[in-house]
Every structure is written in C-alpha cells, then in structure tokens.
DRENBA-144849 format. One record per residue: residue number from 1; residue in three letters; y, x, z negated of N, C-alpha, C in turn. Coordinates in steps of 0.02 Angstrom, whole numbers, plus 50000, padded with zeros to 5 digits. Atoms other than C-alpha are relative to their C-alpha. Layout:
% residues N
NUM ALA Y X Z Y X Z Y X Z $
...
//
This chain:
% residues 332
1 UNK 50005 50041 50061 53342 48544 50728 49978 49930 50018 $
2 UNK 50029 50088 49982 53242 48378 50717 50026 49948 49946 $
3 UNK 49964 50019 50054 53291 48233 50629 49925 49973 49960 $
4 UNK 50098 50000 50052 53126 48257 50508 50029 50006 49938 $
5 UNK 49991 49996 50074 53131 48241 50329 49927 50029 49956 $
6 UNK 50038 49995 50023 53001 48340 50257 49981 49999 49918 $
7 UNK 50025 50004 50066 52926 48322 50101 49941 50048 49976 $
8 UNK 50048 49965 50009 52804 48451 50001 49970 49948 49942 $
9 UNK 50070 50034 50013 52651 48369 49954 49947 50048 49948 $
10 UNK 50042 49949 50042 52602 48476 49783 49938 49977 49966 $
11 UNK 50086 50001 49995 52412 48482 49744 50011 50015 49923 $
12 UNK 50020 49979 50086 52386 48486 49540 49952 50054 49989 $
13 UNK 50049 49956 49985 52266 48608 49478 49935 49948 49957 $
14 UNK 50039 50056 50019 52183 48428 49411 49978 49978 50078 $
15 UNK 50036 50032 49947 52167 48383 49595 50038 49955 50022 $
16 UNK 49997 50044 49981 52278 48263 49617 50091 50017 50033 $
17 UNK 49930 49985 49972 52468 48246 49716 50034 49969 49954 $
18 UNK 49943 50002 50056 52590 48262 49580 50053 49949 50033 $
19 UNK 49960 50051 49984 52691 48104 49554 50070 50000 50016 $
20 UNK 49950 50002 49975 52830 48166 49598 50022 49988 50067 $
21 UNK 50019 49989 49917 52797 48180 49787 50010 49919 50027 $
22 UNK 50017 50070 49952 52778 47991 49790 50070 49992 49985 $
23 UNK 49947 50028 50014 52964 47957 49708 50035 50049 50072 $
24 UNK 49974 49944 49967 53029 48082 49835 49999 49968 50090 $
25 UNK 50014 50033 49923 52938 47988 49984 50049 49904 49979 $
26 UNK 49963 50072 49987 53011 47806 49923 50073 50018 49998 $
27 UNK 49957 49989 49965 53186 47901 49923 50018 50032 50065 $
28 UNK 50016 49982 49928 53152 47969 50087 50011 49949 50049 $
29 UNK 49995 50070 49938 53140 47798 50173 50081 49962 49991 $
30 UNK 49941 50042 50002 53314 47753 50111 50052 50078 50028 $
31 UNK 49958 49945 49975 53395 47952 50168 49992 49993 50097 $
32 UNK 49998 50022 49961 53303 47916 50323 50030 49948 50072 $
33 UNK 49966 50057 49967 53388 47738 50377 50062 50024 50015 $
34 UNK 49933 49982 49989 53554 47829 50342 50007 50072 50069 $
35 UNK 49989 49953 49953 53501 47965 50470 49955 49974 50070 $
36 UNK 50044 50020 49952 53444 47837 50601 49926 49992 50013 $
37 UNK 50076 50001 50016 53271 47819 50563 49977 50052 50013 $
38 UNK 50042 49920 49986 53219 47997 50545 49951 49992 49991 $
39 UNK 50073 49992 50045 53044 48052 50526 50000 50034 49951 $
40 UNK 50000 49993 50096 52978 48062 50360 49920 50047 50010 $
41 UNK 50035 49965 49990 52852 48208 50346 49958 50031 49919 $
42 UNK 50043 49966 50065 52722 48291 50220 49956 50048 50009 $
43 UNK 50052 49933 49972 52656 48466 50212 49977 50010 49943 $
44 UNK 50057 50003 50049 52514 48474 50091 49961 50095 50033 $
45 UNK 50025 49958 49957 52449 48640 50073 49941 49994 49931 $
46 UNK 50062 50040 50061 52248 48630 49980 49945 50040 50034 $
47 UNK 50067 49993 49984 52075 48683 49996 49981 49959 50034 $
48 UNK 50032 50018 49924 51968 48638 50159 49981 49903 49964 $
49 UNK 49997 50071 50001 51964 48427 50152 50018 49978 49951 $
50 UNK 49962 50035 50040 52071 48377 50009 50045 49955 50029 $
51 UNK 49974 50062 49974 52177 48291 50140 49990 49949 50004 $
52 UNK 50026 50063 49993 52075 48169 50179 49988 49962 49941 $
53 UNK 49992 50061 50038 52058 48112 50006 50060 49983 49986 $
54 UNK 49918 50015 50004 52228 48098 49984 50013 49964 50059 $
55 UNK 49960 50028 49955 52267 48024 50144 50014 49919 50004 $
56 UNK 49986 50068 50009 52280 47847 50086 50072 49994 49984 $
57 UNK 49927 50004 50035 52443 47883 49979 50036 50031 50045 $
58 UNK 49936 49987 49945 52529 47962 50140 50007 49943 50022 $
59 UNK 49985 50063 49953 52500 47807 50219 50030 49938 49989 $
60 UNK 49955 50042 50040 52556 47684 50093 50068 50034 50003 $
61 UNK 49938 49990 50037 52707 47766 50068 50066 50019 50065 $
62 UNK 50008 50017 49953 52755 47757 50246 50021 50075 50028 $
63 UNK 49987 49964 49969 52735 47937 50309 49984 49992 50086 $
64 UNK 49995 49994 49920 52749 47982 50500 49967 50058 50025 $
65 UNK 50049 49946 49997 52662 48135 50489 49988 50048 49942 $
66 UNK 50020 49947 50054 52572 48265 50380 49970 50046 50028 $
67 UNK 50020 49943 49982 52550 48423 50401 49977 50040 49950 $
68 UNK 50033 49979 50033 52425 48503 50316 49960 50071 50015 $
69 UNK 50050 49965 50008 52358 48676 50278 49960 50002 49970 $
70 UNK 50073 50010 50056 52169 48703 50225 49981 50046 50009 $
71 UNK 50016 49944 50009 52094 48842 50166 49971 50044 49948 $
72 UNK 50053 49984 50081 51981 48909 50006 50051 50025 49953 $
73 UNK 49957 49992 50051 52114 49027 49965 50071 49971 49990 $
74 UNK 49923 50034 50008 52249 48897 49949 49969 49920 49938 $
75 UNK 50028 50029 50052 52130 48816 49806 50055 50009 49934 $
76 UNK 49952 49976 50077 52245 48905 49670 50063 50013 50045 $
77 UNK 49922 49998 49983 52440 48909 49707 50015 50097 49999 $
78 UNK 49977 49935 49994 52482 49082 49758 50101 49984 50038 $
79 UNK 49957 50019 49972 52671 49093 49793 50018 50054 50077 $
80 UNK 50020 49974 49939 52645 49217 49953 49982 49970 50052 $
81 UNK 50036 50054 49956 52527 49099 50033 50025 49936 50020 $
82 UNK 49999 50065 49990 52580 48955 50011 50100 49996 50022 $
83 UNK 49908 49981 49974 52786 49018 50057 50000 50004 50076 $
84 UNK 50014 49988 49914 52715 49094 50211 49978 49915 50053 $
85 UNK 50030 50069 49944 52642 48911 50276 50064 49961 50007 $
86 UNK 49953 50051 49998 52788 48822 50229 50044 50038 50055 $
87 UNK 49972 49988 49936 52882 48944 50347 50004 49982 50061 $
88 UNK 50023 50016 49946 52799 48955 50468 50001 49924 50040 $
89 UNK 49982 50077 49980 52808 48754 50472 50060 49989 50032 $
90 UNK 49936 50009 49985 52998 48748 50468 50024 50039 50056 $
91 UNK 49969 49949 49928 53014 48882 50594 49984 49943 50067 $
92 UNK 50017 50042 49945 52910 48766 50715 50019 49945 50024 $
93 UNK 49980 50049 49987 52959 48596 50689 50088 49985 49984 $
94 UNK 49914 50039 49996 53170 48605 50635 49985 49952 49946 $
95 UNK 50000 50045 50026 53154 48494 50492 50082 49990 49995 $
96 UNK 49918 49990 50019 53343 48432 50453 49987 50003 49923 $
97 UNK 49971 50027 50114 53319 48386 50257 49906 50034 50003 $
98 UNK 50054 49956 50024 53158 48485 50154 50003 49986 49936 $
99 UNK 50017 50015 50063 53125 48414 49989 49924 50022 49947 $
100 UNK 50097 49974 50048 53001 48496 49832 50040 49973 49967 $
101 UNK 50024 50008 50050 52971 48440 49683 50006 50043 49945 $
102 UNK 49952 49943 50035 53085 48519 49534 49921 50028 49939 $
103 UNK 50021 49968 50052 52916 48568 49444 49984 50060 49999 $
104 UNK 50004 49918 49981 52858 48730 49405 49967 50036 50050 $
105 UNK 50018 49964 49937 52780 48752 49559 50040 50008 50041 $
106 UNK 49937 50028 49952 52926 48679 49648 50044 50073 49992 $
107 UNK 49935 49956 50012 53062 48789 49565 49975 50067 50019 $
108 UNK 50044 49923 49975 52937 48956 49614 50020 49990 50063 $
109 UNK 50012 50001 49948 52911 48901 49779 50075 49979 50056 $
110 UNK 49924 50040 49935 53088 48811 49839 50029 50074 49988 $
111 UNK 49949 49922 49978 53207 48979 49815 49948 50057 50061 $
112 UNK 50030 49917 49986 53071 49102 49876 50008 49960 50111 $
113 UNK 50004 50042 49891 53053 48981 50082 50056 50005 50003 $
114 UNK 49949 50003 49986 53257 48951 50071 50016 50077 50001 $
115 UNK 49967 49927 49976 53299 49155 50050 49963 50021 50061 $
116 UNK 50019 49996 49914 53162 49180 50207 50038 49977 50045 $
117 UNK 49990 50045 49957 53248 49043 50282 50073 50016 50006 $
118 UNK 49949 49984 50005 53413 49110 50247 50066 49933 50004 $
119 UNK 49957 50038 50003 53474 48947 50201 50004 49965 49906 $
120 UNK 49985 50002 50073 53533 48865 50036 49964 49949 49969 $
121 UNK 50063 50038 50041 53428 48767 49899 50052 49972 49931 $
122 UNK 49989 50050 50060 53513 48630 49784 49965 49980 49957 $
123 UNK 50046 50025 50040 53403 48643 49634 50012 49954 49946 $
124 UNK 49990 50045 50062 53359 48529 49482 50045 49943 50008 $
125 UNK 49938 50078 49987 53439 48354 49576 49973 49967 49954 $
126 UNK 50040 50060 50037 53444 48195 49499 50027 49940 50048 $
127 UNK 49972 50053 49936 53532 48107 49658 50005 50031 50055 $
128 UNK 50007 49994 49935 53511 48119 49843 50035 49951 50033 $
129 UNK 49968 50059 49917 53616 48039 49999 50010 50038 50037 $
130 UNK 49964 49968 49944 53679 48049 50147 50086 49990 50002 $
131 UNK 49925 50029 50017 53886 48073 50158 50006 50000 50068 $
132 UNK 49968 50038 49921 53994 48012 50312 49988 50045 50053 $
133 UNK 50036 49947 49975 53950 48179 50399 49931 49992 50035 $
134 UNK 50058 49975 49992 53776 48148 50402 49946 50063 49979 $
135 UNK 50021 49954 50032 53744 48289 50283 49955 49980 49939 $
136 UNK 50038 50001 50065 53638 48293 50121 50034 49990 49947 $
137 UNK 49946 50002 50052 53730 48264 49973 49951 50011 49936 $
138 UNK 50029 49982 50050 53641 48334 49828 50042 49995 49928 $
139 UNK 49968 50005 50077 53671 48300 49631 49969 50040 49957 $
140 UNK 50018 49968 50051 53648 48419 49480 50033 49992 49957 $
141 UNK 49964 49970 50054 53701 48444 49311 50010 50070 50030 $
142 UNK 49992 49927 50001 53807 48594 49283 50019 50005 49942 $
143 UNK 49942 49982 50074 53925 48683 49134 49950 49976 49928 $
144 UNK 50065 50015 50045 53746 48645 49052 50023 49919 49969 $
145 UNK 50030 50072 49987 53745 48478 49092 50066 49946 50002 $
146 UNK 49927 50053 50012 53937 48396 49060 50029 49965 50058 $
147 UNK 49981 50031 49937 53971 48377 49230 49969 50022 50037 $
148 UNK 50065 49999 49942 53880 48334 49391 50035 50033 50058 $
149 UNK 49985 49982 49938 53905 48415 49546 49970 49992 50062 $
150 UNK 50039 50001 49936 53871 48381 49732 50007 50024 50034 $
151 UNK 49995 49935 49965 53827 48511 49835 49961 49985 50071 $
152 UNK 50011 50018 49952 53827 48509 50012 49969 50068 50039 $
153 UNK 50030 49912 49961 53704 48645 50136 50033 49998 50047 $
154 UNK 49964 49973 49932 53787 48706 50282 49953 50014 50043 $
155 UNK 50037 49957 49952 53637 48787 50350 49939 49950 50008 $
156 UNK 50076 50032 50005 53453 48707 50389 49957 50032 50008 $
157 UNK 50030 50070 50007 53348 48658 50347 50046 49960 49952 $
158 UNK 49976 49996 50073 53438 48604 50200 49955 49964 49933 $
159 UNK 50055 50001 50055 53346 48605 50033 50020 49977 49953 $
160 UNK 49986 50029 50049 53336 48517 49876 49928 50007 49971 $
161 UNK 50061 50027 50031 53203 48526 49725 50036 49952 49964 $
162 UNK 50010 50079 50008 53212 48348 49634 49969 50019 49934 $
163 UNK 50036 50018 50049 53174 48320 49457 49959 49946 50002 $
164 UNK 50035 50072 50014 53036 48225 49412 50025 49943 49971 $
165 UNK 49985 50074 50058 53047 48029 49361 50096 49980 50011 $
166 UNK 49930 50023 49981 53240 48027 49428 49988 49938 50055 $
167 UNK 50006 50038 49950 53186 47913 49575 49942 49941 49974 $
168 UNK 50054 50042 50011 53064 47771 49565 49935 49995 50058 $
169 UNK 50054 50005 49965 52915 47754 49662 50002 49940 50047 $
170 UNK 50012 50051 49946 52881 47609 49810 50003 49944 49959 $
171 UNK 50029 50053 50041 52884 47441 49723 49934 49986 50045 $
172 UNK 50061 50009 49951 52762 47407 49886 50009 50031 50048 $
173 UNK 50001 49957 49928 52693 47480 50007 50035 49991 50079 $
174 UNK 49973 50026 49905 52749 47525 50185 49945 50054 50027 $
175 UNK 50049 49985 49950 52624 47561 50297 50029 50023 50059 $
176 UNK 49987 49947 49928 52616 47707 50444 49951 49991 50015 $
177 UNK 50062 49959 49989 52506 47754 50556 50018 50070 50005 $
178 UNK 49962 49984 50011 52532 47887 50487 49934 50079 50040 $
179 UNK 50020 49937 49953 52473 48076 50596 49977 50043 49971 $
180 UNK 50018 49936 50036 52378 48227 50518 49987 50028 50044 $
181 UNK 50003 49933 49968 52419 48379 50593 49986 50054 49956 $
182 UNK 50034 49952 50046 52296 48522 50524 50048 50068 50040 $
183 UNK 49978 49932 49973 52379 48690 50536 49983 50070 49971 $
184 UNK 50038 49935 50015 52323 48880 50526 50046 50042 49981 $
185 UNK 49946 49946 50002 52432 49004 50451 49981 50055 50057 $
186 UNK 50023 49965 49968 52444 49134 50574 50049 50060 49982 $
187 UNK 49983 49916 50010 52536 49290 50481 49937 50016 49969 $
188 UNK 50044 49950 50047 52434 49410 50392 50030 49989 49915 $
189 UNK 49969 49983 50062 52484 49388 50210 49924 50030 49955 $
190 UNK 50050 49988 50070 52397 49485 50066 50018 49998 49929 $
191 UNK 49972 50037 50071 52439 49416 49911 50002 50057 49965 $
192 UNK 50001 49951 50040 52482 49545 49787 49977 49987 49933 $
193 UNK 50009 50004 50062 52459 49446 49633 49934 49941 50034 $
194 UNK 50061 50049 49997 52269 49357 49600 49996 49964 49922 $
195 UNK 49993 50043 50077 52241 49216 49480 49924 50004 49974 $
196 UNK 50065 50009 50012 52094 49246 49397 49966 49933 49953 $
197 UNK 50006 50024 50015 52083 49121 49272 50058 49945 49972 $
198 UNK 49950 50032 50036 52199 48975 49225 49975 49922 49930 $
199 UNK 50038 50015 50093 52174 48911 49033 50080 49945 49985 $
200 UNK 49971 50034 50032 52285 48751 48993 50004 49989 49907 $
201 UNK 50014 49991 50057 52357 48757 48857 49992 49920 49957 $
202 UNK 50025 50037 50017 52304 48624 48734 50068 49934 49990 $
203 UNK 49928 50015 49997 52501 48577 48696 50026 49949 50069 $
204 UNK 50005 50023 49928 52507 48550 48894 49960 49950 50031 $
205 UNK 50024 50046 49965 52370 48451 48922 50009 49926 49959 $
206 UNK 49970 50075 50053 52427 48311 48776 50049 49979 50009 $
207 UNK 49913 50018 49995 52611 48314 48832 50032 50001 50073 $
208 UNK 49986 49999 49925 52619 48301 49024 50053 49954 50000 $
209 UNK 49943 50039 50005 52803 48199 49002 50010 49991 50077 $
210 UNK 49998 50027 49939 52801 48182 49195 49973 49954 50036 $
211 UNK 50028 50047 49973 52664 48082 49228 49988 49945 49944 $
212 UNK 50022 50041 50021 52654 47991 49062 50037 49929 49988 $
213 UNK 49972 50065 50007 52668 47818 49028 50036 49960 49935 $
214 UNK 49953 50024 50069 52703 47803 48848 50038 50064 49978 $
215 UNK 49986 49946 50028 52830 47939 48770 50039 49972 49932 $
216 UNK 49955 50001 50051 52897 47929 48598 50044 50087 49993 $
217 UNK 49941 49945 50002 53043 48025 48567 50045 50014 49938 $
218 UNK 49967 50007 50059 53121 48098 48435 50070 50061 50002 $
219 UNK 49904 49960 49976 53313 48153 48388 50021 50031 49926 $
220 UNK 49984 49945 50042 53412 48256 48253 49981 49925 49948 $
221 UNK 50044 50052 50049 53359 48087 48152 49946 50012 49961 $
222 UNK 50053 49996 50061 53199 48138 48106 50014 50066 49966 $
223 UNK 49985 49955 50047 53274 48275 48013 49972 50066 49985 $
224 UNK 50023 49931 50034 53145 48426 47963 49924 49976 50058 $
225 UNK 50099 49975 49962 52934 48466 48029 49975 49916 49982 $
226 UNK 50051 50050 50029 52873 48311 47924 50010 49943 50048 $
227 UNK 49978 50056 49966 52992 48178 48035 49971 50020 50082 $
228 UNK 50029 49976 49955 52922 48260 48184 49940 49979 50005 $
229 UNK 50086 50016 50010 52740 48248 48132 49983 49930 50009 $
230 UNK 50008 50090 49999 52775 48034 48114 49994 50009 50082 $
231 UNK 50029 50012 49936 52824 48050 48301 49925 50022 50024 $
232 UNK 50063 49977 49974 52680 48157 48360 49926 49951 49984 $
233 UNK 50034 50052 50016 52570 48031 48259 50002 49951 50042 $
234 UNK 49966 50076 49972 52661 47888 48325 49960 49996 50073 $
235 UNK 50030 49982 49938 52608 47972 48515 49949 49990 50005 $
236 UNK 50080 49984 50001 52437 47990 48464 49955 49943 50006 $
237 UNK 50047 50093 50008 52404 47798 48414 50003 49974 50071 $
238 UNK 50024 50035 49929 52455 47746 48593 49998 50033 50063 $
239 UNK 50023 49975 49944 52390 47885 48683 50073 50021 50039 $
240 UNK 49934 49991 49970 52580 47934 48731 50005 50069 49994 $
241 UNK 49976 49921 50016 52678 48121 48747 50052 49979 49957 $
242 UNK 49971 49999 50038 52793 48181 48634 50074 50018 50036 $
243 UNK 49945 49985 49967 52989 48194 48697 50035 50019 49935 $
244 UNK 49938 49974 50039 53160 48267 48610 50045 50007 50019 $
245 UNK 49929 49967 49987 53331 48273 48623 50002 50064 49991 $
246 UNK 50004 49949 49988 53410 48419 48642 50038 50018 49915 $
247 UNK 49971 50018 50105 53492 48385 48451 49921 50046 49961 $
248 UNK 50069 49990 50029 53301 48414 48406 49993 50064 50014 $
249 UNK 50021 49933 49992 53267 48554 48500 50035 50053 49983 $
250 UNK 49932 49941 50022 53437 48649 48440 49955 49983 49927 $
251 UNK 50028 49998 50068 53356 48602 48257 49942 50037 50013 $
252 UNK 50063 49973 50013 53195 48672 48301 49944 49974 49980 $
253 UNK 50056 50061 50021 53109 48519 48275 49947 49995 50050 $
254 UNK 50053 50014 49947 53024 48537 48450 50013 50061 50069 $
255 UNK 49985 49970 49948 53009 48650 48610 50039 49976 50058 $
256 UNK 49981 50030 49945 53098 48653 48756 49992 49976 50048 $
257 UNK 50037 50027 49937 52973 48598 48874 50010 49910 49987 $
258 UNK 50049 50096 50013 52955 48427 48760 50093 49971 50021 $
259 UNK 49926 50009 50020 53183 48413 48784 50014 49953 50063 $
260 UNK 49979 50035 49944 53234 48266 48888 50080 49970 49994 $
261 UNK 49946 49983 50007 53401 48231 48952 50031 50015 50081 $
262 UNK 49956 49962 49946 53533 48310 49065 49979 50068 50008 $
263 UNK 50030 49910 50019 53470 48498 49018 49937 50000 49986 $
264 UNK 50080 50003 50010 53296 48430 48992 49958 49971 50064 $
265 UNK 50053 50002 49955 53167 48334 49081 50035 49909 50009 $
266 UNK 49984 50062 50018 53200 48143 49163 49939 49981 50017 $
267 UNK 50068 50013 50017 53063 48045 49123 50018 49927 50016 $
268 UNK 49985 50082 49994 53035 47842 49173 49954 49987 49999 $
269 UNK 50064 50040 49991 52869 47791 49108 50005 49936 49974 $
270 UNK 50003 50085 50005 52823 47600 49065 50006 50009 49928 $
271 UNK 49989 50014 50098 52860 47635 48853 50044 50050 50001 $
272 UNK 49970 49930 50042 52998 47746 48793 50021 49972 49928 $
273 UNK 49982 50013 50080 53015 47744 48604 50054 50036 49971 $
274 UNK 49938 49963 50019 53183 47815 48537 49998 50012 49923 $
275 UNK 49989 50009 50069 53163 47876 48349 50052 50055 49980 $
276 UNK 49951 49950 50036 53319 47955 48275 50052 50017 50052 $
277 UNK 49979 50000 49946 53415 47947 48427 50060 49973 50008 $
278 UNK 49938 50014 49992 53596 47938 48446 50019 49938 50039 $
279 UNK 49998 50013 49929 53589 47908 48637 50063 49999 50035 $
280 UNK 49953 49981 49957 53726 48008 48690 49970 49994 50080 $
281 UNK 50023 50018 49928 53731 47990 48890 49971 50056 50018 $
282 UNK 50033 49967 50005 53677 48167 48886 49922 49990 49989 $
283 UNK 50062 50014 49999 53522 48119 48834 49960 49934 50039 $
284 UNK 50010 50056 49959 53518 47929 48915 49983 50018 50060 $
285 UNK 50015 49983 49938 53540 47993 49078 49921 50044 50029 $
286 UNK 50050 49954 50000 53365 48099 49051 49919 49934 50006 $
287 UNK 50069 50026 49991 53255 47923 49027 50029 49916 49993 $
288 UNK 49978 50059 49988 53370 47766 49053 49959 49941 50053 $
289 UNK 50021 50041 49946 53259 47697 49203 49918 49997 49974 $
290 UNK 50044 50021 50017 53119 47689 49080 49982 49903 50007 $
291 UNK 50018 50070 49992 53030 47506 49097 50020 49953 49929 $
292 UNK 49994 50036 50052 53034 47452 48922 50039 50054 49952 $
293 UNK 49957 49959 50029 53168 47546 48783 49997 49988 49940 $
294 UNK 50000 50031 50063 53128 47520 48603 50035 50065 49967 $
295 UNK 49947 49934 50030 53253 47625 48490 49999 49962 49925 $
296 UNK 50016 49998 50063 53235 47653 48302 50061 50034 49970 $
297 UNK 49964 49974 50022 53397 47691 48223 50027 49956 49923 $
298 UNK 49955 50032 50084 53492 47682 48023 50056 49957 50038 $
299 UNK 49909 50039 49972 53681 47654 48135 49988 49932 50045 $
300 UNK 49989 50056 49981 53681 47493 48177 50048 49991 50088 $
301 UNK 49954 50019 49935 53809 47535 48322 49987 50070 50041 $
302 UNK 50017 49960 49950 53706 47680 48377 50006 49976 50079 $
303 UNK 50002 50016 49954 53744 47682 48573 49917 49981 50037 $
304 UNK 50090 50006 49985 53539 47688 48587 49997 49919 50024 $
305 UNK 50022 50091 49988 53544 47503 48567 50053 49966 50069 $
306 UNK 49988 50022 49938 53654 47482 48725 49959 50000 50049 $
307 UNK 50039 49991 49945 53512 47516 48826 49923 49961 49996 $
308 UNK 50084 50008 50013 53351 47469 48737 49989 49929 49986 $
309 UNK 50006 50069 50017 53261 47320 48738 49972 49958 49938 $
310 UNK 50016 50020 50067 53211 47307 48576 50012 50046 49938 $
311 UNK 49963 49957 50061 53303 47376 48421 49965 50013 49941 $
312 UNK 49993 50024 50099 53271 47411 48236 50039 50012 49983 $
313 UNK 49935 49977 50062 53418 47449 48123 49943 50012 49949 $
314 UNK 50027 49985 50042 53318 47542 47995 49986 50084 49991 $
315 UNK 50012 49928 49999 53248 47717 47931 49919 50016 50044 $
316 UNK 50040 50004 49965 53143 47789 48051 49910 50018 49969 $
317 UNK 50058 49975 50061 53027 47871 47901 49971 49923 49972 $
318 UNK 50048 50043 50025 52992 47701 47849 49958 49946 50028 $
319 UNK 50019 50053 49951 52962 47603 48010 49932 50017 50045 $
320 UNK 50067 49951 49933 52846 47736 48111 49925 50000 49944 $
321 UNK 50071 49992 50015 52706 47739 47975 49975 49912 49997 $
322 UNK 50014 50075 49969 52695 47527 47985 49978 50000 50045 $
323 UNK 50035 50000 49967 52682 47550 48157 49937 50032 50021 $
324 UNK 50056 49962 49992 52544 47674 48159 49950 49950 49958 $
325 UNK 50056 50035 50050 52451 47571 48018 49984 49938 50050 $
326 UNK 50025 50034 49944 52460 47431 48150 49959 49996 50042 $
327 UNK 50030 49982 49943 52404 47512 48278 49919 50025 49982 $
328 UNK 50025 49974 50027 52275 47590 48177 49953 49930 49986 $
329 UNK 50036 50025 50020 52212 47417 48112 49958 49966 50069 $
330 UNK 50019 50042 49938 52190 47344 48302 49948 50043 50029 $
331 UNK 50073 49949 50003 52062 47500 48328 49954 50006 49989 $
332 UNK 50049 49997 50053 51960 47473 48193 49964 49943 50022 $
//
C-alpha cells in the first residue's frame, strides 16, 4: 500500500473533465497533509490525446501524477473497459484512498472496481477526513437522509464516490510538476454491451444542476404545474437550471433528477434562487455553500432567510413575473 490518493478523472461525453474531479482534487490536498503529504494522483481514462488537452487542469490543481489510459474504444464509457483499467491500476500502484465522482458514471463504475477489489465503497459522501487512525472517514446521509453516518473501510484501497458541488474547488492554484504516466490495458476484455448511439435528452441538456451557475429553485410554495412554469421561466431569463425540494417532487411538481437536498443533488453555483422554500436543513444542507442566496417566501420567519442574502417576504406568484419582465426589458 502507497500513501497515494487517487482520484478518477471522468471525461464528459461533451469532452470535457467533469467538475467534480476538480472539487475532489482541492479536497485531496487537505486529506493528503493529514496523511503526511501523500501523493495526489489522477487516472483519466479517454480517447488517444485527450490528455494532453486537459493537462493544464492536473497541473493547476496540484497533481503529482496522472495516469492515463488512451484508446479509440475508451471514446464512449463502457463499464467493462473502463473497470478493467482502473484495476489493473490499483493492483499496480497500492493506492491508500480512491476517490470517483458520485455521478452516474461514478455510481456505475465505483461498486463494479471495489467488488473486483474485494474491498468496500462509501457511496453518495458529502464529507471526507482523516480520523486519529489515519483512516478515511467518510460521510453520508442515511434513514433517507435524517441522519449522517461515517463509515470507515477496513480494507484498501478504500473507496468513496463524492457528490457533486459538496466541496469547493481551489480558490488558487497550486502548481506540480505534475507526471503523465500513459498506460496499456493489458487483459483481454470484450465488452458485452455496445453503445451505439447516445441522444441527450433535451430536459438534460437545459438542466445540468452540477455544473450550473445560476439555479432557481422551487418548493411545495409554488403550489400546482402553473407555479412551476414561473420557475422554469424564471431559469430561462438568466440562462439558469431548474432545482426542487423534495416537498416539490413528493407533489409532483418536478422530477427527481431536478430534487436537491440531503436525498437529492448538492449544488453550489454563483446564484441560487429559493422560490417557495421552507428551508428545512434537509434541503439547506443540499445548496447552502451556494455564493449568493436569494429566497422568495409569504412566512416572514421562513428559516430560508437564515441563510440567504437577500430576502423578499412576499407571494412568489407575484414577484417571479416582475422579475422576468425585468430581465426581459434589459434584453430588448
């Protein structure tokens, strides 16, 4: 066992290394210090020279090495292929700590390497340390979401996928020189399943709540389809996604992909808009480390306004079409 901290380095099917990877590497440099300055690692697996464009953001973010497979068919995410490399990695180098990325590539790909690996996988964190041990200390919701639990691996590598937007990113850079090591899978795998075509859906490509920067959000407040439709509007004027409590999504006001929260998604872009929004901690805890917090509530002593930096006391039906008309006239 080495004292390596690897990190997976996931490839979009836009091309680009999902932002989660970077919050993952600026908590890395603080799990690191507590394990003696471990190395901090990144295995990128991609079609033949995608490294190299990427290799700026390993280096800012102060990796020590990357290890990278390249290869045509590792263009599209197969979970065969791309399980087998990551093995094969961990078999070679001993990582101690192995961090993905809780998205849906993540949550495919982290169980299927930890049962090879015959060791255990702390999914869906929203906190990482090290305890007096020198072990991993992993955080989840459980009991669907009421209480957190920290779960410790016994075995190694030890594993964790990571929700998005729980961590923050580098305020600045730290600079490596940082190593690319190219590597060859060398089992035989034959993939059983082929992707022939992948068709975003239109829903998906307007509402990416992980990487975006503005989200309005809406709660059992806006009441029926129509209070819904203001948010989605609301999104539209500044180019934002659409979010929901989980109040909303039990109404049926919204899916569960859009549900942020403890049982949903945590999100920290530079605008969150709160319309209809209690802001039980259930839901706080899902987008509290947003930059700016504007909350739209009737209750005056909604807990929302403990957090946000700019209030209304009002109805949210009569405040969200003002702001759209606003926004609407600065367009024109």
């Amino acid at each position: 066992m080495t004292k390596e901290i690897l990190i997976y380095a996931e490839v979009t099917k836009s091309g680009y290394v999902h932002p989660v990877f970077f919050t993952l590497a600026a908590k890395a440099q603080e799990l690191a210090q507590k394990l003696d300055d471990a190395i901090i690692s990144a295995l990128i697996i991609t079609s033949k020279g995608k490294t190299e464009t990427v290799k700026e953001g390993f280096v800012k973010c102060g990796f020590d090495k990357v290890y990278a497979f390249e290869d045509e068919r590792f263009g599209n995410y197969n979970t065969e292929l791309f399980s087998s490399c990551a093995i094969e990695l961990v078999n070679e180098i001993h990582p101690e700590i192995f961090l993905i990325g809780a998205t849906t590539q993540g949550r495919d790909l982290g169980p299927r390497i930890s049962s090879s690996l015959h060791t255990g996988l702390t999914a869906d964190c929203i906190e990482l340390d090290i305890n007096e041990k020198g072990m991993l200390a992993a955080t989840r919701p459980t009991f669907g979401g009421k209480l957190m639990a920290t779960i410790l691996c016994k075995n190694h590598p030890q594993m964790a996928t990571v929700r998005p937007g729980v961590f923050k990113p580098l305020e600045q850079d730290v600079i490596r020189n940082t190593e690319i090591i190219y590597k060859n899978i060398t089992s035989v795998v034959t993939p059983k399943v082929e992707l022939i075509d992948f068709i975003k859906g239109l829903e998906d490509e307007l509402n990416d709540l992980d990487s975006a920067e503005i989200i309005v959000s809406g709660g059992k407040g806006m009441k029926n389809a129509e209070g819904f439709k203001l948010i989605e509007s609301l999104a539209k004027a500044l180019n934002g996604a659409v979010g929901a409590s989980r109040g909303a999504v039990e109404m049926g006001l919204a899916d569960h992909k859009m549900q942020i929260g403890q049982t949903g998604k945590t999100v920290s872009p530079k605008l969150y808009i709160a319309c209809g929004i209690s802001g039980a901690i259930q839901h706080t805890v899902g987008m509290d480390s947003s930059k700016r917090i504007i909350a739209i509530n009737t209750d005056e002593n909604a807990p929302i306004f403990d957090i946000a930096d700019i209030g209304y006391v009002g109805d949210a039906f009569e405040i969200i079409p003002q702001l759209i008309d606003k926004l609407s006239q600065k367009t024109d």
